[in-house]
N, C-alpha and C positions, 0 to 999 in steps of 0.2 A: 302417177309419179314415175311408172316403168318408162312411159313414151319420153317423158323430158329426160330423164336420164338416157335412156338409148338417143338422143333425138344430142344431147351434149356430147356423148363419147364419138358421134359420129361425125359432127361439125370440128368434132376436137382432132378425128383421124382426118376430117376435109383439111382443114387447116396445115397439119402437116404434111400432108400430101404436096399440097399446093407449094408451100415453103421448098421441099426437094423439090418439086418439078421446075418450082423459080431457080436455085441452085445449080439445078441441070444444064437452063435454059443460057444462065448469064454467066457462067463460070466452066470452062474448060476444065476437064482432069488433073493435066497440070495446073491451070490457079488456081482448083479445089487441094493438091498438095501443097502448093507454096502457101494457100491461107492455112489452112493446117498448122503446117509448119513455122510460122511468122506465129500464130494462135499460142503454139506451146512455144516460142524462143518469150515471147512476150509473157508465158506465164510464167517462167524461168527466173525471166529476170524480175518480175511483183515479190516473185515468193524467192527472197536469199536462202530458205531453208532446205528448198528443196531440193538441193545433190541431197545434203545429210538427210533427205526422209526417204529419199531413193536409196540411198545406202543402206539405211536401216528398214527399211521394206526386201531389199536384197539378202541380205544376212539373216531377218528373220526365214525367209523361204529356202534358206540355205540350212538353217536349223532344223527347221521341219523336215526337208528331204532326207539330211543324216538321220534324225531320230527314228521318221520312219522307214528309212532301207536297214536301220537297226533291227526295228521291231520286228520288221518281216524276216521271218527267220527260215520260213520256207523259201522264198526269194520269186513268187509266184506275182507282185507287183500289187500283194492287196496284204491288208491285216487284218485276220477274222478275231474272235471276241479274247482266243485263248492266248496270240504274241501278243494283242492288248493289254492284257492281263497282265501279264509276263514283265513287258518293256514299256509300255502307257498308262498307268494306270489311273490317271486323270481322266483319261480318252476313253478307258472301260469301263469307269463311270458314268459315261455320258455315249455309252457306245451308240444306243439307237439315235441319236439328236444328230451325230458325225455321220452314221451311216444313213443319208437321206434318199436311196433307193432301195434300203432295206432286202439288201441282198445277202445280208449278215456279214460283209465285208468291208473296209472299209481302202478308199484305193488315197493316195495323194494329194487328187483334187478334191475329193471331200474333208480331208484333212484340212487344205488350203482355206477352204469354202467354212469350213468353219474356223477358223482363225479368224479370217474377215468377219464372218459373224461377232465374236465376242469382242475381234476391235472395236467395233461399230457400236456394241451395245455401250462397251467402254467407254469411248467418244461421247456417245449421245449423254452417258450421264455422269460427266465430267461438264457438259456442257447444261447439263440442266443445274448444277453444283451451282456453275458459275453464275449461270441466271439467278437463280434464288441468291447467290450474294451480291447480284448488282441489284437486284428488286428491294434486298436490306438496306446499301446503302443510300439507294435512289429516297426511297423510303423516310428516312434518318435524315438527309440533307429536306427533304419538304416539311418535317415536323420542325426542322431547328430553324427553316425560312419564314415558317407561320410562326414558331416564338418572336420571331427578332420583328414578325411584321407587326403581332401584336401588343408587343412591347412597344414599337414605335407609334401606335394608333392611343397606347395609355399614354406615353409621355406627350404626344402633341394635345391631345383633350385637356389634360392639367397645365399645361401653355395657355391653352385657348379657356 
């Protein structure tokens, strides 16, 4: 089972290999920016939400870096367990999960990094919410399609 698994991840790296080297081959630097670029105007325009998710993805990072040049009270560019304490104390709850080089400090980007994290976790189960209540009514619309079928198979039988 080790060979076909090593034997997929390698056909998987052949594959993308292949992909950038086709990329390389047929696309110039410049048309690899303008597709890029035309890539994200086009997701711009799919997604009308996204200035306000970009603004509020801004504003949150803007929150984070005041709270934490707050906390840091030494002004050393990290917060160890004690300004946590102090000025986070969500975050000194959770000090070792934030601190994921366990340097007993915790710097911005692991701040950031876990942000992202509990968005994420967020997301995912807001998004499993909403599955289980499409599954409910997906559900609910088949059981009242088979009443009205089986109603209709009683009423043609006492026709027939």
């Amino acid at each position: 089972m080790f060979v076909a698994d090593s034997t997929t991840n390698q056909s998987s790296e052949e594959a993308n290999a292949g992909l950038q080297q086709t990329l390389n081959l047929n696309f110039s630097p410049e048309n690899r920016e303008k597709l890029r670029r035309a890539l994200d105007e086009y997701a711009r325009s799919v997604d009308q939400n996204h200035a306000q998710v970009e603004e509020n993805r801004r504003l949150m990072r803007e929150s984070i870096e005041r709270r934490f040049l707050d906390a840091d009270s030494d002004g050393d560019g990290s917060v160890d367990r004690q300004e946590a304490t102090e000025k986070l104390p969500q975050i000194a709850r959770q000090f070792s999960q934030v601190d994921t080089n366990h340097d007993e400090v915790i710097t911005i980007d692991e701040l950031e990094e876990a942000q992202a994290r509990i968005m994420e976790r967020r997301r995912a189960a807001e998004m499993a919410l909403q599955e289980q209540k499409l599954q409910a009514v997906v559900k609910d619309v088949t059981e009242k399609t088979k009443e009205k079928q089986t109603g209709l198979s009683t009423k043609k039988s006492k026709i027939n």
